[in-house]
C-alpha positions in Angstrom: 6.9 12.4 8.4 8.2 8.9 9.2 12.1 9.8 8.9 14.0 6.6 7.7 18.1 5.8 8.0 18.2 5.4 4.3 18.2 8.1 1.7 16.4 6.7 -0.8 13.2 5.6 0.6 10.6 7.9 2.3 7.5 7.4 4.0 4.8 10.1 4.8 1.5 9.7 6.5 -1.5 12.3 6.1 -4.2 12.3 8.5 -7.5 14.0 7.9 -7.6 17.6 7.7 -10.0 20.4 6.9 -6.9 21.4 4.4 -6.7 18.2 2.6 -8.7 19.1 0.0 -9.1 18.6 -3.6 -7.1 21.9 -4.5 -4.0 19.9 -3.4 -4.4 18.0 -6.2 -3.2 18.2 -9.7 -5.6 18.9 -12.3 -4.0 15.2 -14.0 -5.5 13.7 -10.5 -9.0 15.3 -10.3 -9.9 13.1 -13.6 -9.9 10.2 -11.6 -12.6 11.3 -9.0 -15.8 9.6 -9.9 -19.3 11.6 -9.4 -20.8 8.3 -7.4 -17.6 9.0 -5.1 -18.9 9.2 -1.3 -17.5 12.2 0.8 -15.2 9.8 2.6 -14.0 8.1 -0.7 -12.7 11.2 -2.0 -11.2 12.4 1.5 -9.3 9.0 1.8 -8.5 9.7 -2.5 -6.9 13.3 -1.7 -5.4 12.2 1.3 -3.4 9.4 -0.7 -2.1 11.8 -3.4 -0.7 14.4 -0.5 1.3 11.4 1.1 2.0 10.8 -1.9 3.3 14.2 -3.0 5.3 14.9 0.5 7.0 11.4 0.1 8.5 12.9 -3.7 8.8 16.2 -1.7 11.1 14.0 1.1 12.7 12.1 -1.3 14.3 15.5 -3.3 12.4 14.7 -6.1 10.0 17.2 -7.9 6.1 16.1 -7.1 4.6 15.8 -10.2 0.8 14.5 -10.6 0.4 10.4 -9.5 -1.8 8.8 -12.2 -3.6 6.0 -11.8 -2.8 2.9 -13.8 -4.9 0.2 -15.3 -5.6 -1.8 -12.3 -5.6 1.4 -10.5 -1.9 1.0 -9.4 -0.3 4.9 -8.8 1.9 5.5 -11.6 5.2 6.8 -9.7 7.9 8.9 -11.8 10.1 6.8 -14.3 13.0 5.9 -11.1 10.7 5.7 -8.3 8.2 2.8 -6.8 5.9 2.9 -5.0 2.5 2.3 -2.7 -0.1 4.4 -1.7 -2.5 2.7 1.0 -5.7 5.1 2.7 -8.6 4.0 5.3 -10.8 6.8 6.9 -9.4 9.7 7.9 -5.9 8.7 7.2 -3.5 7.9 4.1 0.6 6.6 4.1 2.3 6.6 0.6 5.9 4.9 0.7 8.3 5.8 -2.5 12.0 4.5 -3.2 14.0 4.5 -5.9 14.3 1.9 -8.4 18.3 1.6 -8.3 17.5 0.1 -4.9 13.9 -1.2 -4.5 12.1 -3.3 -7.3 8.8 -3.0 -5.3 7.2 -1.7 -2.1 4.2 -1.8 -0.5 1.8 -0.3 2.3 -1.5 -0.9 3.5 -3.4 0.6 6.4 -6.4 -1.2 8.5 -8.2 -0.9 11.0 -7.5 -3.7 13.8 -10.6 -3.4 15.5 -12.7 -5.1 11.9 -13.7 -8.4 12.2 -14.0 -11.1 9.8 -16.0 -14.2 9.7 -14.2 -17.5 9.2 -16.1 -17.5 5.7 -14.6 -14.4 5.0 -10.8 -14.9 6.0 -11.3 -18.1 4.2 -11.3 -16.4 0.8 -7.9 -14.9 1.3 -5.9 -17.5 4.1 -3.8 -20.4 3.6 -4.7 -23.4 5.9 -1.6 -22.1 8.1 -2.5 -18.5 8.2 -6.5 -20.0 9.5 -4.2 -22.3 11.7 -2.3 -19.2 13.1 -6.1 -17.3 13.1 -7.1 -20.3 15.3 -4.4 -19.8 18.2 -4.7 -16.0 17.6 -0.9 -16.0 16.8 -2.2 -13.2 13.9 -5.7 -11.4 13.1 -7.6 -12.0 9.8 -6.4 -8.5 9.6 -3.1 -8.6 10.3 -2.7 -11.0 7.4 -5.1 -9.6 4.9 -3.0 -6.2 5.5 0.1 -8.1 5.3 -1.2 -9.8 1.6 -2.5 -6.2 0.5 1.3 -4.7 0.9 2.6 -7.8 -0.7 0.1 -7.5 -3.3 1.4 -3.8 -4.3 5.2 -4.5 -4.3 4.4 -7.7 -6.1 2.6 -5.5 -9.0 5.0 -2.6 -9.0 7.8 -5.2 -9.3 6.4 -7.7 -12.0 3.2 -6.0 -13.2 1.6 -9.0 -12.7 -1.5 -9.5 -10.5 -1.3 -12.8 -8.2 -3.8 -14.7 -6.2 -4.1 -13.7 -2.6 -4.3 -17.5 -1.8 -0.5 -17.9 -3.4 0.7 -15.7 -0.8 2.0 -17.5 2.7 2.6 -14.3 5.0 3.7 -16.6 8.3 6.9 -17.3 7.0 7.3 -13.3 6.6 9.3 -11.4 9.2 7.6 -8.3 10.2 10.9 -6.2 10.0 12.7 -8.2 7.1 11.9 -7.0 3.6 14.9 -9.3 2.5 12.7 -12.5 3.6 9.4 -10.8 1.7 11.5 -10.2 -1.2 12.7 -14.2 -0.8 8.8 -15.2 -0.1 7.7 -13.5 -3.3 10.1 -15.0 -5.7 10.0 -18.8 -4.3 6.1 -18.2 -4.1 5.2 -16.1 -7.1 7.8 -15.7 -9.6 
């Protein structure tokens, strides 16, 4: 458990265990496993709901079932937001409450990928290749950076935007204020 000075946000990250299993989840939750699923798809897919459920569980609230929405966006009890982000063997969910937080998002990657010019291209601004080119950030760092900004973006507006809209080197890495800023000069 990541223990925050606020009481009304809560983060909780799950790593792989031979616990974390499909009877943690909800029978409202199973529905959403698909057959095709690989192994490691529905590990990562479990491990996402229990971060999810201890972050309720941390946040005093009751944990009730996390749906999945229409774009696939977790459906979070009627005053709480949310994000839910897994890769591997490991899943974070963040949750707040909606007096306080109109959006939030996480995202998990792993630094070690690497990503062709081609590909980092599809998703960077000329300034985020720029920074790429003086390895000021990684094509990971920023795509992870977009993906977060991406889920607080659609929790806040339900609106889906264009990862190319999105300038993360003007983001502070510990000011949401300034993402908050970014995201309505940029998107709103």
């Amino acid at each position: 458990m990541l223990v925050l000075p606020f009481s009304d946000i809560a983060v909780e990250i799950v790593e792989d265990s031979p616990f974390a299993t499909s009877d943690n989840l909800f029978n409202e939750e199973k529905i959403f496993i698909k057959r095709e699923w690989s192994e490691i798809r529905l590990k990562t897919y479990i491990l996402g709901r229990c971060a999810a459920h201890r972050a309720l569980q941390t946040l005093q609230k009751e944990i009730v079932p996390i749906l999945k929405g229409r774009d696939g966006e977790p459906i979070w009890p009627f005053d709480i937001v949310g994000s839910i982000s897994h890769k591997d063997a490991i899943a974070v969910a963040a949750v707040g409450k909606k007096k306080r937080y109109k959006g939030i998002g996480v995202d998990i990657e792993d630094q070690t990928t690497i990503l062709s010019k081609k590909e980092y291209s599809l998703f960077c601004t000329p300034q985020e290749i720029a920074c790429i080119d003086k390895k000021e950030f990684s094509p990971i760092d920023i795509f992870s950076r977009k993906e977060a900004i991406l889920k607080a973006y659609y929790t806040a507006y339900s609106k889906l935007c264009n990862w190319i809209d999105i300038d993360t080197i003007n983001v502070s890495k510990a000011s949401n204020v300034t993402i908050i800023c970014m995201l309505k000069k940029i998107l709103l």
